[in-house]
N, C-alpha and C positions, 0 to 999 in steps of 0.2 A: 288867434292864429289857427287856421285850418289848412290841411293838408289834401291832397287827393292821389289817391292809388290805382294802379290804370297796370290791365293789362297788355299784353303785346299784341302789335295788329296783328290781325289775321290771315292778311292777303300775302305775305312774304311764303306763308307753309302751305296755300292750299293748292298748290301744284303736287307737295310732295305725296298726297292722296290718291293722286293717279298713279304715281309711278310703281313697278313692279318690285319685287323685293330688289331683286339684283340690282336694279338703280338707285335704289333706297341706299343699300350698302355702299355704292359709291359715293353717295354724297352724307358717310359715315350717320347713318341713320336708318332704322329700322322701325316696320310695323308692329305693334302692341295693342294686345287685348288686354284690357285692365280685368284683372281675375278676384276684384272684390270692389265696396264702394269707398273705399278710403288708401292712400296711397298712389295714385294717380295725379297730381295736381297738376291741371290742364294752366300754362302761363298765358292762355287770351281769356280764357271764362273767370279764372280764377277763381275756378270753382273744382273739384277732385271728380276726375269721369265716376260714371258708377259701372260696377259690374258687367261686363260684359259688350264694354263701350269700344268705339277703333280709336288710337290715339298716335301718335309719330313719337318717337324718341330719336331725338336730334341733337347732334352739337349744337350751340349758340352760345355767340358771342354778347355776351351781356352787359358789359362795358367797354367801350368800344373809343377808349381815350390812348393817346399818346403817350402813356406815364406808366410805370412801373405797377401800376393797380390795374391793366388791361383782362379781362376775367372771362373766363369763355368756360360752358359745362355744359351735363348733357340738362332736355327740359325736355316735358310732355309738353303737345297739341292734342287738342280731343276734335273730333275729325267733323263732330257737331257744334264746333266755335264759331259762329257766324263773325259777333262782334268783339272789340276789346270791350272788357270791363271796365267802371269808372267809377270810383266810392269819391265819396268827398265826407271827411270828416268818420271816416265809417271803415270798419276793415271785410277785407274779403273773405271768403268762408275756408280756402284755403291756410288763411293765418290757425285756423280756430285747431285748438288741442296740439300745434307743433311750437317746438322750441327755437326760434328765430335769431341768426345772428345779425344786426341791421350795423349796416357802415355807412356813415355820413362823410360824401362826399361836398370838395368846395367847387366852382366853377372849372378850375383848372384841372380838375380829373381826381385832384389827388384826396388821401386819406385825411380826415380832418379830425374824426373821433368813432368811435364804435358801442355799443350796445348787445349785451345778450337778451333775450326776453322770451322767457319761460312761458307757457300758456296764461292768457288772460293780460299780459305786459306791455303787449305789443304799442298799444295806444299810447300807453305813457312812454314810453321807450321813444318812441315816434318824436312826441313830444318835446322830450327833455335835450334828443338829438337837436331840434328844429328850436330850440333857444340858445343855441351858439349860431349867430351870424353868419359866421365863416362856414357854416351848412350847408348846399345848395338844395341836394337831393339826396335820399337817399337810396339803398339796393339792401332790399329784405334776400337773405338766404336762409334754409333748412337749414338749423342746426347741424346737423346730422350727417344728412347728406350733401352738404355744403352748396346744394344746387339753387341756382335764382327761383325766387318764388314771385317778384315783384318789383318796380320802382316805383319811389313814396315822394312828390315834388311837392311845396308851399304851395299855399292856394290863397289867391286872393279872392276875397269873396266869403262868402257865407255857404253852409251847409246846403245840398239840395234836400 
């Protein structure tokens, strides 16, 4: 069984780069300079800006089902995102050193089982979600900060 982690396209945010703060705020989102290299995790690179990078901080809607599990929070963009990211079999560098809550979602939107996964876990956590059937995909969050880091779908196929 292999999986593949994919970040968010790119083309939804890259208007919000032009706009002035004032705009920015109205569309409850504001400009950010990340002020070290960790703590930033950009959700299309899926990769953390470094130091001194422009990034968006924005609401987003990250689950975007009909069902009582609807999940909306805020997420970075790093303003150097060209493309989504795409691991297959492999995790993002964003995963590395955070404590991960992952929820395994079934077709219908809804809850089906959950996982916490402490640094290093992630992979088996992944795993162990993606051997109950009733899985479809899953939605990596920050421990922590409870914010989307990523969605984790089945992959048919082999490892790139």
């Amino acid at each position: 069984m292999t999986y593949r982690i994919t970040g968010l396209a790119p083309e939804p945010f890259a208007a919000l780069f032009t706009l002035d703060d004032a705009a920015l705020a109205q569309c409850n989102a504001q400009r950010v300079t990340a002020s070290a290299d960790k703590g930033f995790p950009c959700r299309v690179s899926l990769t953390d800006a470094s130091a001194g990078e422009r990034l968006i901080l924005l609401h987003h809607t990250s689950h975007d089902v009909a069902t009582p599990y609807r999940s909306a929070y805020a997420i970075y963009v790093r303003e150097a995102a060209a493309e989504a990211a795409d691991y297959i079999d492999a995790l993002p560098p964003v995963f590395e050193g955070r404590p991960l809550g992952m929820r395994g979602f079934g077709n219908d939107g809804l809850l089906k089982d959950a996982r916490l996964a402490l640094p290093g876990q992630a992979d088996a956590a992944i795993r162990d979600l993606f051997a109950n059937a009733q899985i479809a995909y899953i939605h990596a969050h920050n421990a922590a900060h409870g914010c989307f880091a990523a969605r984790v779908d089945r992959h048919e196929g082999t490892a790139a």
